[in-house]
N, C-alpha and C positions, 0 to 999 in steps of 0.2 A: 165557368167559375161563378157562384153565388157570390151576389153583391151584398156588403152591409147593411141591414135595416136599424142599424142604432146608429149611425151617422147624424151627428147635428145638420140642420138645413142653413143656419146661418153660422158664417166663420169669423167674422167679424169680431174684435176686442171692443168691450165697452170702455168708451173716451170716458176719463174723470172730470172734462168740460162740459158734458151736455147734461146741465141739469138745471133745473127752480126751483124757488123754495116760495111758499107763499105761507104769512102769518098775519090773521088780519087786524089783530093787535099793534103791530108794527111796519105799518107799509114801507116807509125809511127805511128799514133794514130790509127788508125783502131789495130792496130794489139794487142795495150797494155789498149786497152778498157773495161774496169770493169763497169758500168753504162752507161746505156741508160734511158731517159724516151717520150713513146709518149705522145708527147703536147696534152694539153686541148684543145679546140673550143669551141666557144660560138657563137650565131645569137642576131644583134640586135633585139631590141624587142619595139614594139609600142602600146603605148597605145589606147583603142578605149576608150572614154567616151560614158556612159550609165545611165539614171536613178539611176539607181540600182547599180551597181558596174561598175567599170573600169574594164577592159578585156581586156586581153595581147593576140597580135598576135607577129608571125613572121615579121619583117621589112622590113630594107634595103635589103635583100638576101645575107648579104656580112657574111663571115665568118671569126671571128677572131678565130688566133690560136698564145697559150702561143709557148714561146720558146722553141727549142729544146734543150737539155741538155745531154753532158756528162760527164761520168769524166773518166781517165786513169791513169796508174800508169807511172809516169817520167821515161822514160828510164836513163841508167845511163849517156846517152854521151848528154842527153836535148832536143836530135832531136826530139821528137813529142810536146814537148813543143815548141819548135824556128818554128816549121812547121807551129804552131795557130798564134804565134806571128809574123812570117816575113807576114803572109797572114791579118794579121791587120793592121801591117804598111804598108804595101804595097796600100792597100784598102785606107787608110786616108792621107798617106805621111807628117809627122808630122814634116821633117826636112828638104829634099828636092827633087825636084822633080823627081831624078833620082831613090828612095825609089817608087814611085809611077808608072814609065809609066811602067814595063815590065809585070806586072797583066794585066795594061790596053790593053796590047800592045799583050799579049798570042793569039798565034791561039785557032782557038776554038777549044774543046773536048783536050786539052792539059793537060785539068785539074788544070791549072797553072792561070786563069783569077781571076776575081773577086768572081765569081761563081762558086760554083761546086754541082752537084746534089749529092743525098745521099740514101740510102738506107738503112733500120734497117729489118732484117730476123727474126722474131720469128718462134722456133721450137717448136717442141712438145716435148712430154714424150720420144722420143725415136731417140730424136734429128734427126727430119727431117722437113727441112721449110714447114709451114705453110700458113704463110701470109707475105707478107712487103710490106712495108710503105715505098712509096719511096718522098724524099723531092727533091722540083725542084728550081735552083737557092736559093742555101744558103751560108751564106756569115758567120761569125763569127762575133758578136757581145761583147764580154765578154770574160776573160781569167783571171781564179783566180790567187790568188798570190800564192807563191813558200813559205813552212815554213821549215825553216834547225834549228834544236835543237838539241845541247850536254845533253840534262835534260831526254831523252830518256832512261830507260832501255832495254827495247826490239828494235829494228830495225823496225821502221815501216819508209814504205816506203812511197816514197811523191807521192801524186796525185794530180793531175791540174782538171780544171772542165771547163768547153766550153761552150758557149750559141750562140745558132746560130738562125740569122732569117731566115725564108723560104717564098716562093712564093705559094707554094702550097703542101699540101701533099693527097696523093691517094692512096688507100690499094688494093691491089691486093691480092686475094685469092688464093693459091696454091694447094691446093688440094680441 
């Protein structure tokens, strides 16, 4: 009897635990990071008209991707929360200009611009990287609100959530 040659070599489920995210913009939040998710993509798509039916191609070639998202848990002194937030107002400069030029104004690779690249490490079973998704120019988009409650029995603790856009993202294979 011939043995399968399309059989996977490893059977293993990828754990939703083993991963990093590094941003060097925000070290604080890298570090107290509980959620990651890699974004969807989608290709526009065109129709061809046919007798018969409509038939969908690939399009413009352009690839949209949903936002990147995290969430972390609020340190107790806010810094990785103020890191997302001075990097928003700094971006938009909502009061004045001096909130605004020193993003613009950052040498490059300072990590301190408007931009900063990104990377998310997924591991394996045995905690050693696999793959990562590295995001190029990404900027913060989004920063949830903050909930403080005395109606708490238990202690849970606060998490913030992030939505960033990116320019591009590309998977590198590690092993």
């Amino acid at each position: 009897m011939a043995t399968l040659s399309n059989q996977p070599d490893n059977l293993n489920f990828l754990s939703p635990l083993g991963f990093r995210f590094f941003l060097k913009r925000s070290p604080n939040v890298n570090f107290f990071l509980t959620e990651a998710g890699v974004p969807s993509l989608s290709v526009n798509n065109i129709t061809i008209p046919s007798p018969f039916q409509n038939l969908n191609a690939p399009g413009s070639g352009k690839i949209s991707f949903s936002d990147f998202d995290i969430t972390f848990k609020v340190d107790e002194e806010m810094r990785n929360y103020q890191e997302i937030y001075d990097w928003i107002v700094s971006d938009v400069a909502p009061e004045r200009f001096s909130q605004y030029l020193p993003a613009r104004n950052a040498a490059a690779g300072s990590g301190l611009g408007v931009y900063s690249d990104g990377t998310l490490t997924v591991l394996n079973s045995a905690y050693r990287p696999i793959i990562e998704y590295q995001f190029q120019r990404m900027y913060p988009s989004q920063l949830s609100e903050l909930r403080f409650s005395t109606a708490e029995t238990d202690v849970e603790y606060i998490t913030a959530r992030a939505s960033f856009k990116f320019e591009i993202m590309t998977i590198n294979r590690l092993i």
